[in-house]
C-alpha positions as CSV (number, residue, x, y, z in Angstrom):
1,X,0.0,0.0,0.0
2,X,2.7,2.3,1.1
3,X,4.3,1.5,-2.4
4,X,0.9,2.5,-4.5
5,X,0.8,5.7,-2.3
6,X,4.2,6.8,-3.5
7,X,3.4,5.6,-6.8
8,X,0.3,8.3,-6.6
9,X,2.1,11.0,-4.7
10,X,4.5,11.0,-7.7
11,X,2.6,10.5,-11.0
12,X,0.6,13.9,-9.4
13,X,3.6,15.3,-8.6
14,X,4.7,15.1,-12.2
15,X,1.3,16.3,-13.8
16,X,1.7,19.3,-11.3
17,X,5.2,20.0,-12.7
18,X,4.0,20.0,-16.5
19,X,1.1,21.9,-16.4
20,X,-1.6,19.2,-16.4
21,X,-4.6,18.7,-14.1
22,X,-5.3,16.2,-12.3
23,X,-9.0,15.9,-11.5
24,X,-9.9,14.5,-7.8
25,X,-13.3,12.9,-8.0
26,X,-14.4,11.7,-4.6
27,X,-17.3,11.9,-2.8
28,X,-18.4,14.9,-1.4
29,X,-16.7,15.9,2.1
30,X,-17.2,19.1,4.3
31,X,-14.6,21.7,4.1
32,X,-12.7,21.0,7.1
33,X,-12.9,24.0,9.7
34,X,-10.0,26.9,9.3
35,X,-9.1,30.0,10.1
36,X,-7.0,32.1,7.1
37,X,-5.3,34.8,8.3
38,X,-5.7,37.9,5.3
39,X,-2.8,39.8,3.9
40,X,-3.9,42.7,6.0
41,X,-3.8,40.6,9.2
42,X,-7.7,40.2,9.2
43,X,-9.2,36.9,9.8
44,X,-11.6,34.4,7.5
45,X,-12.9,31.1,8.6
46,X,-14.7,28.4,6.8
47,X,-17.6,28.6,8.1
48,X,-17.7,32.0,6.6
49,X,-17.6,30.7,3.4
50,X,-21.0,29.1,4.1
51,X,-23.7,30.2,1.4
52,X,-21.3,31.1,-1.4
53,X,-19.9,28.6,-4.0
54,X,-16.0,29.4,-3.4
55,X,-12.2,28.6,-5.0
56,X,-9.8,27.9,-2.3
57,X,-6.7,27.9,-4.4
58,X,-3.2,26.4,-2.6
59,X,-0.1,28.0,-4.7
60,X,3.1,29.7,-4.2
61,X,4.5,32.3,-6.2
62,X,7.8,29.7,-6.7
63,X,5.6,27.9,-8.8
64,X,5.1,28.6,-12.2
65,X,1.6,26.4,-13.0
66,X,0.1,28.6,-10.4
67,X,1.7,32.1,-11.7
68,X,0.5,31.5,-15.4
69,X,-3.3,30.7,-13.7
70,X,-3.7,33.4,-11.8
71,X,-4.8,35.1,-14.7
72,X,-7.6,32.9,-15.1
73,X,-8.6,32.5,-11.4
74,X,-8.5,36.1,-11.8
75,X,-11.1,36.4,-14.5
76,X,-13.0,33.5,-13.0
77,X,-13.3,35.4,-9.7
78,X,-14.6,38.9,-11.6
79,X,-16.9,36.8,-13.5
80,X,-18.7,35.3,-10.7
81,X,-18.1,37.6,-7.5
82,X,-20.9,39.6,-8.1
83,X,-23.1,36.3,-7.9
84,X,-22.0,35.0,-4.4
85,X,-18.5,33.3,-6.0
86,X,-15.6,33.4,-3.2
87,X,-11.9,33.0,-4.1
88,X,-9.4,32.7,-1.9
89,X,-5.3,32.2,-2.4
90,X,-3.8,30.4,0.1
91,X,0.2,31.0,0.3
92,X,2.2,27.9,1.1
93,X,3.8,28.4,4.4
94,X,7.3,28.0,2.7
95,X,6.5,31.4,0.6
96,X,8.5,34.4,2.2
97,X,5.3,36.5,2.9
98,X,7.2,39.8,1.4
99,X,7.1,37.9,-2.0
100,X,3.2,37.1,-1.8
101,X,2.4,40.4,-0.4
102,X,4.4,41.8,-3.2
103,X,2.8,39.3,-6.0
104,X,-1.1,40.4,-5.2
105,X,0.0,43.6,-5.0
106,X,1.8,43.9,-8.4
107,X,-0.6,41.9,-10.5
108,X,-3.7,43.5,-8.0
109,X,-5.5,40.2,-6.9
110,X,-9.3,41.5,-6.8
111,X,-9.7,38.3,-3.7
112,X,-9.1,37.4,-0.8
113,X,-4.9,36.0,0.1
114,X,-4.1,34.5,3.3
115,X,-0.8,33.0,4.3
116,X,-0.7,29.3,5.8
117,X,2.7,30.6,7.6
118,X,2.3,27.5,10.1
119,X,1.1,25.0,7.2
120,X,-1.8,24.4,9.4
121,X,-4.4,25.1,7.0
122,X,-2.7,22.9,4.2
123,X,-2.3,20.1,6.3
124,X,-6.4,20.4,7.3
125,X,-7.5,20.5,3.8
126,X,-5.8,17.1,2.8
127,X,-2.1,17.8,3.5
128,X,-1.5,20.2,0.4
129,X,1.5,19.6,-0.4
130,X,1.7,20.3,-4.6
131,X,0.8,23.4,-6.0
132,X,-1.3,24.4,-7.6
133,X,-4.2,22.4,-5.8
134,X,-7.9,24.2,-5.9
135,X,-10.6,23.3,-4.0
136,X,-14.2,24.2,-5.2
137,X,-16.7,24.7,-2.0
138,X,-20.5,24.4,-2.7
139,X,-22.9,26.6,-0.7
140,X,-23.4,24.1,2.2
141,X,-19.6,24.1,2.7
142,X,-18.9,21.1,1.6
143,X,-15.3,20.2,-1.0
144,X,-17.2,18.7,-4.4
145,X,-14.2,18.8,-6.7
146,X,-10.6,19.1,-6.0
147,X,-7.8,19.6,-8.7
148,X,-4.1,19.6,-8.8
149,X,-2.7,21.3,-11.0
150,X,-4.5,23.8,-14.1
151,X,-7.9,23.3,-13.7
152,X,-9.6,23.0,-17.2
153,X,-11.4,27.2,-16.7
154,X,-14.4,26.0,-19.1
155,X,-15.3,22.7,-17.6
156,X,-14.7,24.8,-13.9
157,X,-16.9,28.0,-15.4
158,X,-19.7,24.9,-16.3
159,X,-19.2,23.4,-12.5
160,X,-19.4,27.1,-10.8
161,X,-22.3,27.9,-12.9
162,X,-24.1,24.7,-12.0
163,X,-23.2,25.0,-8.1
164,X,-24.5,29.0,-8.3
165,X,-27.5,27.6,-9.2
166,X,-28.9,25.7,-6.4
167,X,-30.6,26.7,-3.9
């Protein structure tokens, strides 16, 4: 088993490396219970997240799959924010936070950045440890699809729209 795990761990590492997604169907959890502390030292927690469909997004500015998306999360988030869509970067703990404070600055981020400075909140939401992984929340808080890697924006745009649209 041990052997199969590594086996996973590194065909995902590799698809993260190149550019390619790797889609996480499983069944639908909760979204475990965090606290992200905000670029300007505020506070958000999970549980505010209830209610809205939301992108928790895992990256690091080291890491050049999650640099050339940020675009698209970008547009994704200023496409949907006005319809109860949440996004929110979370910085690896290993990112010096003067380089992420300095990334959303220069490219503006429009959403919410926190920085997981103890690795805490990574190791809650599945042990993140390749970037970039995305988490997509529905309104009842609960994970329904997880990617690592470039998500595939058309298929995701489909999924937010569908999730927008439940009650």
């Amino acid at each position: 088993m041990q052997i199969r795990n590594w086996l996973i761990a590194g065909a995902l590492a590799v698809c993260a490396a190149i550019g390619t997604a790797v889609v996480l169907q499983s069944n639908v959890r909760a979204a475990p219970q965090s606290t992200f502390v905000l670029l300007d030292g505020s506070q958000q927690t999970t549980q505010d997240l209830r209610g809205k469909v939301a992108l928790v997004n895992f990256w690091a500015t080291s890491c050049t799959t999650c640099v050339a998306e940020m675009p698209e999360i970008v547009a994704t988030h200023d496409k949907y924010r006005a319809r109860g869509f949440e996004t929110l970067a979370v910085a690896m703990s290993y990112d010096p936070p003067s380089y992420v404070v300095n990334f959303a600055e220069s490219r503006k981020l429009p959403f919410k950045v926190a920085i997981d400075n103890t690795g805490a909140v990574a190791r809650a939401w599945g042990d993140v440890k390749l970037t970039p992984t995305t988490y997509i929340v529905n309104k009842r808080g609960e994970i329904v699809k997880t990617y690592i890697g470039a998500p595939d924006f058309t298929e995701l745009h489909q999924l937010i729209e569908r999730l927008l649209a439940e009650a």
